[in-house]
N, C-alpha and C positions, 0 to 999 in steps of 0.2 A: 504494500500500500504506500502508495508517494506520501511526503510529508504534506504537503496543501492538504491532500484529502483528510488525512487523520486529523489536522488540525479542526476541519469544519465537522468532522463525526465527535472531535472531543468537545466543540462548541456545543453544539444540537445536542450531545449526550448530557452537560452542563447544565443547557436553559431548559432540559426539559428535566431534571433532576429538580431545579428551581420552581421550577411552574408546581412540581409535585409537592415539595416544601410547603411552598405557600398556601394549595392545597388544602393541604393536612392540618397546616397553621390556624387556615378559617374549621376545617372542621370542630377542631379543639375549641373554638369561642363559637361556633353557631348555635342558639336555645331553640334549633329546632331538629332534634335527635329521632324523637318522637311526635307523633303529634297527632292528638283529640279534637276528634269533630262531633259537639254534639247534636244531636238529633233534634234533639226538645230546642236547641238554642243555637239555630243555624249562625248567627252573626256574630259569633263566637270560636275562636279556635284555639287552643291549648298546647302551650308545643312546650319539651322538656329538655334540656341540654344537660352538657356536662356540669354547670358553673352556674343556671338560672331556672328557674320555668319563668311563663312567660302569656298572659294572654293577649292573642291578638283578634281587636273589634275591627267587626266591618265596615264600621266609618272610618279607618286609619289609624285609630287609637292601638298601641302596645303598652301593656305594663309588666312590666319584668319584675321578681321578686329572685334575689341570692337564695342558695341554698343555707339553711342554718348552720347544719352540722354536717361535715362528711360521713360520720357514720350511722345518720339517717338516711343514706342514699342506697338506690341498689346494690347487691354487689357487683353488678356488671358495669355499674357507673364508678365504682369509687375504684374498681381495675381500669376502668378504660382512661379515668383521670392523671392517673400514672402513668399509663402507659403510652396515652398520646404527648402526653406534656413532655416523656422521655425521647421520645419519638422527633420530636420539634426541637431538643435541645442536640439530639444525636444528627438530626439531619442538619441542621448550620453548620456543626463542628465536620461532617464532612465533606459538605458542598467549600467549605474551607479549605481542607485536608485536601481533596482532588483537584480544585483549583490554581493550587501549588505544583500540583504533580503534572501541570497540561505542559506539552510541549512549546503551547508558543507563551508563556511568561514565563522570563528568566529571575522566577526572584529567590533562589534556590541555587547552589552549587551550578555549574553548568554539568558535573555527572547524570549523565543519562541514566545510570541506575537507580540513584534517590529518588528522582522523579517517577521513576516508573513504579517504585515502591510507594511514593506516596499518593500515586493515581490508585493503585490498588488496596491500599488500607482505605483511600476516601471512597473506591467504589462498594468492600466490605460494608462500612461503615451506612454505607446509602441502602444496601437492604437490610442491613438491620434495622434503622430506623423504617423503611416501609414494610417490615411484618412486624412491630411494634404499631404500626399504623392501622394495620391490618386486622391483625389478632380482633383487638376491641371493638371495630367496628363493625365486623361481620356475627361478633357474638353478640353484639348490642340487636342486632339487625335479626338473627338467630330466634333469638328471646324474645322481640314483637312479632315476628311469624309464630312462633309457638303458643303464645299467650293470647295472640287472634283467633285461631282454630282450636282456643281449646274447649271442648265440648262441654266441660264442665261450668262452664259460665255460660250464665241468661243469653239466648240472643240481644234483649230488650238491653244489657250493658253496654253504653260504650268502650272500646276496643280502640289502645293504641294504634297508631301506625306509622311506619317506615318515612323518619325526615330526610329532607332534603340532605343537612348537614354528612348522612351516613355516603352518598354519592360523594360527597366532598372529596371524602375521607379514600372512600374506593378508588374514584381516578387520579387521585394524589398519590394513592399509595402505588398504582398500577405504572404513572409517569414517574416516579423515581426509581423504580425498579426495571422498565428501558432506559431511562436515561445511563442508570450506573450499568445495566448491558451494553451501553452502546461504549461508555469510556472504556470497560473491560475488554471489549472489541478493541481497540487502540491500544492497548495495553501488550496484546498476544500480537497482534501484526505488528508490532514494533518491536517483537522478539529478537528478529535478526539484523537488526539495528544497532 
């Protein structure tokens, strides 16, 4: 692989590693995990996050209330709180870590081998952070599919369902994990380098 090309695979590997980040970023603050619509009170919608609940009116009005205590919260939420906030913390430090290790900034040794070391711990580093992403949000997602259909509850109850925020989360965690494939790809073609 010429160097031009690997350069623009480790760019687009980069910003799409970033676009996943950021992502994941909003999934972790958006109060809408979950969300209640009820029946009886159409102009009404109920949505549940990591960090708030939150109603929102159909004339535009939202009021958000903090959660009191973390361990009044589910246990899928007070996992997923951790896990995404690590998630967020691990993915800067290696969108960091791999942007050191690109071929076109020299702000590093000019050895070719560091950098390819540190393109490969930051691309490590970027899926771990997107099945830290992952994990929570598909078990959060898991848990209102299972708590919908569960037959043991009234039809006449309202029934969580599947927010927006859980997408967030999915194709964040999906774009950092091509992004950090696509540096890895740059990493092996520039084996014989």
């Amino acid at each position: 692989m010429n160097l031009v090309h690997r350069h623009r695979l480790q760019l687009v590997g980069l910003l799409l590693a970033l676009l996943g980040w950021v992502l994941t970023g909003t999934c972790n603050y958006l109060p809408d995990w979950k969300n209640l619509n009820l029946d009886l009170n159409v102009l009404e919608l109920w949505t549940m996050g990591l960090w708030q609940t939150c109603v929102v009116q159909d004339g535009g009005g939202m009021q958000c209330k903090v959660f009191d205590s973390f361990l009044d919260l589910p246990l899928e939420f007070r996992v997923s709180r951790i896990l995404v906030s690590t998630s967020n913390g691990l993915g800067l430090l290696s969108l960091l870590v791999s942007s050191l290790g690109m071929d076109c900034l020299k702000v590093v040794e000019p050895e070719q081998k560091v950098k390819k070391q540190l393109l490969l711990l930051g691309v490590v580093l970027l899926w771990v952070s997107a099945v830290l992403a992952l994990i929570p949000v598909s078990w959060v997602a898991h848990t209102v599919v299972q708590e919908f259909w569960d037959e043991a509850i009234l039809d006449i109850v309202p029934r969580w369902e599947i927010g927006d925020a859980l997408f967030s989360g999915w194709f964040g965690g999906f774009f950092i994990i091509l992004g950090g494939s696509l540096l890895l790809s740059t990493v092996c073609s520039s084996a014989d380098h």
